[in-house]
N, C-alpha and C positions, 0 to 999 in steps of 0.2 A: 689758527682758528679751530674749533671743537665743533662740528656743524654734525646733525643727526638729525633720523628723524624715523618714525613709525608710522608703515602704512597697514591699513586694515581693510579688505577687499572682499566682496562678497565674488566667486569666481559661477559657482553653480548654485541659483538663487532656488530656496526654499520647496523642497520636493522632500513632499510630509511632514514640515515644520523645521526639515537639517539642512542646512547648507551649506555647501562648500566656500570653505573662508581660505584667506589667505592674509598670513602676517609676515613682513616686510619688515626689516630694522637693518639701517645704515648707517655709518659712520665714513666720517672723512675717506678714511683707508680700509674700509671694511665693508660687507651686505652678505644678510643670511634669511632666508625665508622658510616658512614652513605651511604647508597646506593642511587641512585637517575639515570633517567634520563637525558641524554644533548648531547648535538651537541660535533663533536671531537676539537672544538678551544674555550671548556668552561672556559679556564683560560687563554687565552693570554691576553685579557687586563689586568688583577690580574699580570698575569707574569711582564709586562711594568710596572706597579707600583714598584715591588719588584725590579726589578733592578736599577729604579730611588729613591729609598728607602734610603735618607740619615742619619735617626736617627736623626736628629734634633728633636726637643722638641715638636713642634704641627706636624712632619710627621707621617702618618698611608698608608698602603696599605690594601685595603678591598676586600674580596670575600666572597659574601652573595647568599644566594639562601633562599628566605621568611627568615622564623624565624624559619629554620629547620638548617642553616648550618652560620655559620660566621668563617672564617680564618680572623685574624687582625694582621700584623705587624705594633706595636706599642714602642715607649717607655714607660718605666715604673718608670722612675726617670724625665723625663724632662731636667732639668739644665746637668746633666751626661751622654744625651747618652747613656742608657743601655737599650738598644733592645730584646724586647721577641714576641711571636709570641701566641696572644690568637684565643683558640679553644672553639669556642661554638658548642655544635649539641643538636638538641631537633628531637625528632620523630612523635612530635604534634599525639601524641596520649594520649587518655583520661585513668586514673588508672585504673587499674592494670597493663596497658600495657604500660604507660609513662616511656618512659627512658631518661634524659638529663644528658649531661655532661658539665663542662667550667672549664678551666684550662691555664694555657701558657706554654709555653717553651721558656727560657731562650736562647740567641744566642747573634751574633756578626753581624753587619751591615752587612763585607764582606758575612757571613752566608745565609745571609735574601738573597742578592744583586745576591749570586748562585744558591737558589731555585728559581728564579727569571728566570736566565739563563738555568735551568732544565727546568722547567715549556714551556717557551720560544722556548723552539728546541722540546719537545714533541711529536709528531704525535703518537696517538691512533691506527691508525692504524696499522703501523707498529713495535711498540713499546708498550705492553700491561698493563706494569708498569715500573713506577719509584718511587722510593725512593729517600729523601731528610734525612740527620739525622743530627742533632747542638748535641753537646757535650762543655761541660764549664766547 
């Protein structure tokens, strides 16, 4: 089974408009997290993509933050339509302390089209996390 899933966390709520988030992505045999920084409406454009998300062959929805953070929904066949969602997080630190991860999770357009609709209605403020999980 291909079970994943994206958690989004508010950890230090709103002190001058930033707050400390924390993103979570899991996979059966995998989990990599990244904390950061940002305004409470850091994924509503990301969200608009995700729900206009139709899995055709050249669509992607992208949420990048440097080359510390990439959320991608993508296909991963092309001609077929089959929708995963890749996770890069790098912590751009130098060894011993360098941690990076990249992986996908496997999903279904509807799937992608919901995280899309979570993300979407979100407020931080009053809402401290959400979870999104694909199952295949």
């Amino acid at each position: 089974m291909n079970n994943g899933a994206l958690k989004f966390k508010v950890i230090m709520p709103d002190w001058d408009d930033i707050s400390l988030f924390e993103i979570v992505a899991s996979s059966d045999d995998w989990q990599a997290s990244l904390r950061f920084w940002g305004y409470a409406d850091f994924v509503k454009n990301f969200a608009k993509q995700l729900i206009s998300f139709s899995g055709q062959k050249n669509d992607s929805a992208v949420y990048k933050i440097g080359n510390e953070l990439l959320i991608r929904a993508y296909c991963y066949d092309g001609a077929g339509g089959h929708p995963a969602i890749e996770i890069v997080i790098n912590n751009n630190l130098e060894e011993p302390e360098l941690r990076t991860a990249r992986f996908s999770l496997l999903s279904e357009v509807s799937q992608i089209n919901v995280l899309g609709k979570l993300l979407s209605g979100w407020d931080p403020k009053i809402e401290t996390e959400i979870v999104w999980e694909t199952n295949l």
